[in-house]
N, C-alpha and C positions, 0 to 999 in steps of 0.2 A: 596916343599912349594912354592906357586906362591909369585911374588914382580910385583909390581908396577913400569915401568919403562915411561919413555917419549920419544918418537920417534915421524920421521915423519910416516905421516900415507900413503907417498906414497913408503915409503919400504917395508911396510907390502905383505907380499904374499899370496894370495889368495889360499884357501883350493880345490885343484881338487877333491876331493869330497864332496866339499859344497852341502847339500842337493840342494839349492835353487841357481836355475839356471840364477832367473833373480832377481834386486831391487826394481823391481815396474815401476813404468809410471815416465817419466821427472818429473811430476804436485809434484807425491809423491815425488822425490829428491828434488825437489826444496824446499818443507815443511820443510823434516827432516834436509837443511843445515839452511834456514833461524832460526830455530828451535839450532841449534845448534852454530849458529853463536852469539846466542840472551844469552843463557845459558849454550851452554857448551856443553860435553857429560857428560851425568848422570853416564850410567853406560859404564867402560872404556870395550871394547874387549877383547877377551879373546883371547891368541894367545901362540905357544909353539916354542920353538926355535931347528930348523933344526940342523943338524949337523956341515953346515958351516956358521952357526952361523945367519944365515936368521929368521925372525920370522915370522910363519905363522899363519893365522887366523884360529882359533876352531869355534869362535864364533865373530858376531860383523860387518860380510861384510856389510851391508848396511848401519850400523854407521861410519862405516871405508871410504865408497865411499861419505858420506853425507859431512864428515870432507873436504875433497879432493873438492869436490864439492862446500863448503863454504870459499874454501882458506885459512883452520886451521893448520900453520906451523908443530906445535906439538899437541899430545894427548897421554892421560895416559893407557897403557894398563895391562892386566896382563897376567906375563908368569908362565906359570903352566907347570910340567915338567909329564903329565897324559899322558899316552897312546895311541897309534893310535885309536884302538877301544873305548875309552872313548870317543876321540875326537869326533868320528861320531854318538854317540849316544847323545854326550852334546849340539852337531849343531842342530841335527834332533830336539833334544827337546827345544833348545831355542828357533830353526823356530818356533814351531807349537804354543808354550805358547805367545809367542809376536806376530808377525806379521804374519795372514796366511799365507803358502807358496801357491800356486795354487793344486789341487786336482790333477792333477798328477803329481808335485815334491813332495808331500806328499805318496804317492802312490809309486814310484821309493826308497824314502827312505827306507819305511816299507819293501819294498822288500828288499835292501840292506839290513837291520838290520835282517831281517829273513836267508837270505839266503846264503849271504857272513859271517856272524855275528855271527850266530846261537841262537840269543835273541827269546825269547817266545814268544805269541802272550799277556801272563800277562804282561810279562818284558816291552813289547813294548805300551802297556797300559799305565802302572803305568806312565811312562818315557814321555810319550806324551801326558798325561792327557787327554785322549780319551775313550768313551767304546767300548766294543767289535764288538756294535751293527756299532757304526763308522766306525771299522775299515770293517768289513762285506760290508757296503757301497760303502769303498774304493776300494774293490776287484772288483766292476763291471768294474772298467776302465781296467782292464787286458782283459776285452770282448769288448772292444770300439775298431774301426777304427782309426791310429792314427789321422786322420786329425780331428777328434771329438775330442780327446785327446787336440789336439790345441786349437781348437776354446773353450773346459773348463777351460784351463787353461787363456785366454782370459778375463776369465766369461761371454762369448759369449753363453756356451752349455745348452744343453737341461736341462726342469725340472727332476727331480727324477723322477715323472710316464713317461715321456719321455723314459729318462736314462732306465730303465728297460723293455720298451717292444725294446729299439733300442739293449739293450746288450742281450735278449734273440736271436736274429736274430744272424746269422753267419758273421764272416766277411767278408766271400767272397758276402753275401747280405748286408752287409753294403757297403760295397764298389762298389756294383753295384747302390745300391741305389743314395749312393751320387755322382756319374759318374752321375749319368740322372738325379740329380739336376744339376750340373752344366757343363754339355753336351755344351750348347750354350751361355758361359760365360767366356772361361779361354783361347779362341783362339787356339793353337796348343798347348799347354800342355796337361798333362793327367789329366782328370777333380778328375778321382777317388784321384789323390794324390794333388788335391786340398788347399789347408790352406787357411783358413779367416786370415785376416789381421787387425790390430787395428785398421786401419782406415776407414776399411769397415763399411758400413751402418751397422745401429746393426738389421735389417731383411735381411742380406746378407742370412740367412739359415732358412730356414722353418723348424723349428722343429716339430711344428706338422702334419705337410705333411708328413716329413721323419716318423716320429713313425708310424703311417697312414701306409702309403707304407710297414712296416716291422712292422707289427704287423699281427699273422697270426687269419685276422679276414674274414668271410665270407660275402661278399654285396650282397645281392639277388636281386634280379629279380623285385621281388613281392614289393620290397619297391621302385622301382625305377618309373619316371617318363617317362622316355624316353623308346622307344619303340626298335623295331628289326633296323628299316635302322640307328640311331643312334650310337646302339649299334656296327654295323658292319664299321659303321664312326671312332669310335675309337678305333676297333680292341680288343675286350670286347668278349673273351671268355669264353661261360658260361658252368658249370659243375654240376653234379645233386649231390645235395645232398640225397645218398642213405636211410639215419635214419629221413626222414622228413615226418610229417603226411598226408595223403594218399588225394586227392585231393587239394592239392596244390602246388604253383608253386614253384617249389624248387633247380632251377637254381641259383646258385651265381658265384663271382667271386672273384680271391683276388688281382686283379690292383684296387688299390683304387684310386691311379691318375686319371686312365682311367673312373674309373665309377663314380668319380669327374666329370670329364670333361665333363660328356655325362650329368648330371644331369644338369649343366650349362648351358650347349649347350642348354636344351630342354628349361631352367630359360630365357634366351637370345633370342631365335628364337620361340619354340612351344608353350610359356605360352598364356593364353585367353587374345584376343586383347584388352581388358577395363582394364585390370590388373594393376598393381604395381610391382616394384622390393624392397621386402624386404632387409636391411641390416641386418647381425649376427653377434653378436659379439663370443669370441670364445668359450661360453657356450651354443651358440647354441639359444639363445633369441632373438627374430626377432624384429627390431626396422624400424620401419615406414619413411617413407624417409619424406623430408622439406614438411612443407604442409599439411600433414595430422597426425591422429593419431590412434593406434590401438582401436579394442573395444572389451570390453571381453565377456565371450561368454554369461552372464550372462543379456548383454545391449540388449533393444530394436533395430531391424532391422528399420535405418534410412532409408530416402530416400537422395538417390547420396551416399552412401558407395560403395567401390569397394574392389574388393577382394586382398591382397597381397599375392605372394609368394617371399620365399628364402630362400636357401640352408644354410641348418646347419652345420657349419665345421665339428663337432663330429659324429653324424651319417650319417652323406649326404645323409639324406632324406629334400625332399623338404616341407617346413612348411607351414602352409595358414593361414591366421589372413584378419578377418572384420576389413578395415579400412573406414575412414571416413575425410572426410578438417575438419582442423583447425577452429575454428570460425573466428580467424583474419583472416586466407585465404578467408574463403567464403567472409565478410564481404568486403574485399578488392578487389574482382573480383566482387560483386555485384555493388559495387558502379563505376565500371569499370576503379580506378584506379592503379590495376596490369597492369604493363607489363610483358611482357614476360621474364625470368630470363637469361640473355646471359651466359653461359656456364662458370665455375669460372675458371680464366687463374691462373696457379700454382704459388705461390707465387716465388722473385729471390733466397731467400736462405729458405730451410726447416727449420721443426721444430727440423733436427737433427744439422742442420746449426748454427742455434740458440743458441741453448744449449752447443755445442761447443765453440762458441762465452762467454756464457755466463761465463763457466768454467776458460776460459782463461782471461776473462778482470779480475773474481776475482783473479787470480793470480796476476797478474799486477798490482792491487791493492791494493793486500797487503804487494808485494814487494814494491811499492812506498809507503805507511806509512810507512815502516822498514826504509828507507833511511831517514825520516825527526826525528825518534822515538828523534835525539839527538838535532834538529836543528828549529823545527818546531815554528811557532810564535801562540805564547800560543791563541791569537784572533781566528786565520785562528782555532785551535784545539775548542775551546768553539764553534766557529759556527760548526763547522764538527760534534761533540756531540749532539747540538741542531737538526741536521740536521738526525743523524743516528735515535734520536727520532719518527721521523717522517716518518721514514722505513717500507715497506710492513709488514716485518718481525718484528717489535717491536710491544708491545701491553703493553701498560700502564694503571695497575685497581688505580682505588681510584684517579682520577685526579680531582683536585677542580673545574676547569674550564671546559669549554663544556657541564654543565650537562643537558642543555636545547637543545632540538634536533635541535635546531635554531641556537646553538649558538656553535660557534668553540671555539675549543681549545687553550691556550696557546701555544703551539705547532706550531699551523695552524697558527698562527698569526705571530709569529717570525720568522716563514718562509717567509711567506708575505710580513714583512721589509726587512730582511737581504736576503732572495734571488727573489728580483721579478721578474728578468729576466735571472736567472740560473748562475748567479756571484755574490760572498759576497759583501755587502754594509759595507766598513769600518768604523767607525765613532771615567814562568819560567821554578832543572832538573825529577825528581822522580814524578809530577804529571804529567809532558808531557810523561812521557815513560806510567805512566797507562792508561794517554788517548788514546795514539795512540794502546794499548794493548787492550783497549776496543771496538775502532772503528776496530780493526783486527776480533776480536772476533765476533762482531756482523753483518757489514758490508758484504756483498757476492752479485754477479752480476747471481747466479744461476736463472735458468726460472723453475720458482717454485713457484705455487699458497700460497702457505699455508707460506715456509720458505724466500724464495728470498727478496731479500732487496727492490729490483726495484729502479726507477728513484734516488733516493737519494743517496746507492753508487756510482752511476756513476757519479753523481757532485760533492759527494769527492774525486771522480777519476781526475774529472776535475781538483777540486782546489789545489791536491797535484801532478797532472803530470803524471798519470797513464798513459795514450796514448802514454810515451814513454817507457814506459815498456811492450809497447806489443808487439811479434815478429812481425815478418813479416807474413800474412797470405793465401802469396800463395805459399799452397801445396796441395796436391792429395784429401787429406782424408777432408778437408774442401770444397775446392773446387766444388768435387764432390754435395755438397750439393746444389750449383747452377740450379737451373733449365736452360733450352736452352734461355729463355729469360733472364735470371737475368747474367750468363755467357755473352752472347750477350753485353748487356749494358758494362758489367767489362770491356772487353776488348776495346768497342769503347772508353769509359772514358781514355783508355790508347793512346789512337791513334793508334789501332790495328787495322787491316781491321778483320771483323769475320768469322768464317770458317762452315765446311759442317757440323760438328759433335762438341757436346760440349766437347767431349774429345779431339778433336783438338783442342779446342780453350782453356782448361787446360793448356795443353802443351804449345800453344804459349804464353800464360803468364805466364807461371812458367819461360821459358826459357826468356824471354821481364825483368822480374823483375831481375833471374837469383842469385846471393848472396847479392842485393840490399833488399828495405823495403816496403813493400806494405800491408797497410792496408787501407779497404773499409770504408766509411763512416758510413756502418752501422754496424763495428765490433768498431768504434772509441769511445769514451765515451763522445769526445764533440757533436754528435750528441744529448745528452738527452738534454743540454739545452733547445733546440727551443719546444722540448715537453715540458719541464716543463711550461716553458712561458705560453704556451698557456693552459696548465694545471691549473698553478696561476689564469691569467684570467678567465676563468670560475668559478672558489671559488669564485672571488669576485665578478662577476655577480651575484651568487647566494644570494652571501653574501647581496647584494643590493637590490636584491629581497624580500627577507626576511626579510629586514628593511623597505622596502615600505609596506611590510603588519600591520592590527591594533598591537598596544600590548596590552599585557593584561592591561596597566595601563590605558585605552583610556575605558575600558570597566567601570570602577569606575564612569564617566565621566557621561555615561549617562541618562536619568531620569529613576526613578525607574517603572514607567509606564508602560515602554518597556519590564519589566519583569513580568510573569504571574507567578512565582514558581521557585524553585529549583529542579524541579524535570524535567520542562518543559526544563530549559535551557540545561539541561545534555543529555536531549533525542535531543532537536536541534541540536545542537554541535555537536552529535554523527551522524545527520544525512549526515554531510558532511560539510565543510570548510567555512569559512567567506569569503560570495563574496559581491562585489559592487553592489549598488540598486539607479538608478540615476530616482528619482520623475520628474515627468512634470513641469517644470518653476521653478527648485529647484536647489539647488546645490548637487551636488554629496556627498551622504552619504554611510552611510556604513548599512548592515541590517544583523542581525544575522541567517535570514530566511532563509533555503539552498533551493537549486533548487526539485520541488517534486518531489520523487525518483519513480523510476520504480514500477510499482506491483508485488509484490514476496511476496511468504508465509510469508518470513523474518518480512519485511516490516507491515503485513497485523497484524500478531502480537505483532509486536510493537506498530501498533497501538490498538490494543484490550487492551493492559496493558496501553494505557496513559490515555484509557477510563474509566479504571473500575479499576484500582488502587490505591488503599487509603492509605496517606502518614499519620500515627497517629504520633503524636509526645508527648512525656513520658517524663515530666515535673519534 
């Protein structure tokens, strides 16, 4: 019969045949202690006591490492006195129902359970709350290259139709394959045994290159672009297909790198000299580069259209699309003033840079509202409330205020006093722990159109000191995300001289900061202020604007003279916005008359109904 007992949780001995190999990313441990520090452990581990009286864990290790991790002296566990093989079936199954393990420690268990175990493929079902069709799934990893194995467990690997033309392929071609992916990337190691690494770029691995490559599909001849000296440029031997109908070219090949490369080659150097280079995204849909736009086949042949091509990742056939400028384009080099677009220098950190950033400030974030949950001054909490209101990610139906497209918000406006230059303007325990539970909740520094907070948690970050909660942020996997300029600057910032190669100059800042703290101004969160600032300002330009224009109350005012009908005003109105009308020797008035619009169908029948439309009115 299990009991309940309290121990420390760094006695606890960990089960050498824990399904699950690893507890997840720092980010996740940091959750599950804060999380625990906050409430507790819910449900206590389950663990069975050894012979020499040791207790070891069945169930519970990443609860166990979270306790440890949140500096929880004691926790409650339970010892149950079940069997070895209970054990590993209770572990497998609590992995899989609570917290995914990665697909191949899922994979490694099933196998243990079948094989050392002698559990069914129903047993192992029922037990893991999975169907058969799943587990069938799970069997292609027995056909994967381990370092694919890695980079899934990562969640770095390929799609399912990936997975399945790469596990049809042998292992000896898988592992040739990914050798000549990373042939000229891993220095004197063996590229075949390879591993992606978490901090690798997340396109460290072309997966649809790789399925591509080891998919046995035939590229012919006949669809290609490029011709025999191309072909023999990139070493493209061709082979006849014997069952192909009789008068045509029925040469293919199965290097699809190679007959990549040669399609490019011809997209880059042989395409017709008036051309375009299409982009594809990776369904193969040709998108029109800055400047012009495509036109479909159905449109009138313009004059000045030019023809695009570009190469479809999925078939790697070369596509053609009628495009044509932009009207703003034209309009803009007619009146001569375009220049010329200088070349766009690469931003200092990417959009993977970014979003690393982003990740990490909310951590930092929500670790420093935990620290005030007990301490916080209830003012600093009601503006931080106010303020999370007014979050990318908040969206407020039914607000009394704003209803007028003119007119802000309640919201917009308390912002306006209390932060006009990105600092609160100053003037009790169970609602500050909900508040700060709240701004936890809703608050996040993620680069996310639709969810991300934006500028607003980062000045709660400001006003509760998040900037010291952020590590230090020079290491490899960040870093990397520097471009050679944006590297360049970090280091001068430091009083570094800068080096040949930006991985030199990693290095000499990693080693320059060494077990010190080094965070960039644009990973810090006091940077948002000077944006909001100048963000504020603008609202209230507009806002000023907008009061300089009539209001409606100004329109009562005038004599009824100036009105021909209610039918005429609507149709005015509609024609375009109330502009200024300044008379000869008069003072500046205002005229409801808009500017005469252009000649358009539109137009031409609008005016046909003001002429010939009769307003009866039914008394």
């Amino acid at each position: 019969m299990a009991e309940l007992r309290r121990v420390d949780p760094k006695t606890l001995v960990p089960n050498p045949n824990n399904p699950r190999s690893s507890i997840g990313s720092l980010e996740e441990l940091r959750k599950l202690a804060l999380n625990i520090r906050a409430i507790g452990i819910l449900h206590p581990p389950a663990v069975r006591e050894l012979e020499d009286g040791r207790l070891m864990i069945v169930a519970g290790h990443r609860r166990t490492e979270g306790a440890i991790y949140a500096g929880v002296p004691l926790i409650d566990v339970y010892v149950g006195d079940q069997s070895e093989d209970l054990d590993a079936l209770a572990a497998v199954s609590e992995n899989f129902v609570r917290l995914d393990m990665t697909e191949p420690e899922q994979w490694n268990s099933v196998t243990r359970l079948r094989e050392q175990l002698g559990y069914t493929d129903p047993q192992v079902c029922a037990a893991l709350m999975v169907t058969p069709s799943y587990l069938k799934r799970l069997s292609l990893l027995a056909k994967l290259h381990p370092p694919i194995l890695d980079a899934i467990a990562l969640g770095r690997g390929p799609d399912e139709r990936q997975r399945k033309i790469i596990a049809q392929a042998s292992l000896d071609e898988q592992r040739d394959a990914w050798a000549e992916m990373f042939s000229e990337s891993v220095g004197d190691d063996d590229p075949a045994e390879y591993r992606v690494k978490a901090e690798d770029p997340e396109d460290t691995v072309a997966w649809g290159a790789l399925a591509r490559n080891l998919e046995q599909k035939e590229w012919y001849a006949r669809d290609a672009r490029f011709g025999d000296e191309l072909a023999r440029k990139h070493n493209i031997v061709w082979m006849e297909d014997l069952f192909a109908e009789a008068n045509t070219d029925s040469r293919y090949t199965l290097d699809a790198t190679a007959y990549a490369a040669a399609q490019q080659d011809w997209l880059d150097n042989e395409r017709p000299e008036t051309s375009i280079v299409l982009t594809s995204d990776e369904y193969g849909y040709a998108r029109a580069p800055e400047g012009f736009i495509t036109m479909g086949t159905w449109m009138a042949t313009q004059e000045g259209e030019v023809m695009g091509y570009g190469l479809n990742p999925r078939t790697l056939k070369i596509v053609e699309e009628r495009c044509r400028p932009s009207v703003a384009f034209t309009q803009s080099h007619a009146n001569g003033s375009a220049e010329p677009e200088a070349p766009k220098e690469r931003p200092d950190v990417s959009g993977t840079g970014h979003k690393m950033i982003g990740e990490i400030r909310t951590v930092a974030l929500r670790e420093a509202l935990g620290e005030v949950a007990e301490t916080a001054d209830p003012w600093e909490l009601i503006a931080a409330l106010l303020l999370a209101l007014e979050a990318e990610n908040v969206r407020v139906h039914g607000d009394a205020s704003g209803n007028n497209w003119s007119e802000p918000t309640a919201r917009t406006l308390a912002m306006a006093d209390l932060f006009p230059e990105g600092s609160l303007v100053r003037d009790e325990t169970l609602i500050r722990r909900h508040a700060v539970a709240v701004l936890q909740s809703i608050l996040n520094c993620d680069v996310s159109m639709h969810s991300g907070s934006g500028l607003p948690a980062q000045l709660v970050g400001v006003l509760f000191g998040a900037d010291q909660k952020m590590p230090s942020m020079a290491f490899e996997a960040f870093l990397k995300c520097y471009s050679k300029p944006g590297i360049t600057k970090a280091v001068q910032t430091e009083g570094l001289a800068p080096q040949n190669t930006g991985k030199e100059m990693r290095a000499v800042l990693m080693n320059h900061v060494g077990e010190g703290h080094w965070l960039p101004e644009v990973a810090s969160f006091a940077q948002a202020q000077d944006v909001w600032t100048q963000k504020q300002k603008k609202k209230q330009a507009k806002i000023r604007e907008l009061e300089s224009m009539v209001d409606d109350e100004d329109l009562d005012e005038m004599p009824e003279d100036d009105f021909d009908g209610a039918a005429d005003d609507e149709a005015d109105l509609s024609n375009g916005p109330v502009v200024p009308v300044t008379e000869p020797d008069s003072e500046e008035s205002f005229s409801l008359q808009a500017p005469e619009p252009e000649p358009s169908e539109h137009n031409e029948a609008m005016q046909f109904m003001r002429d010939h439309l009769e307003i009866v009115v039914v008394a």
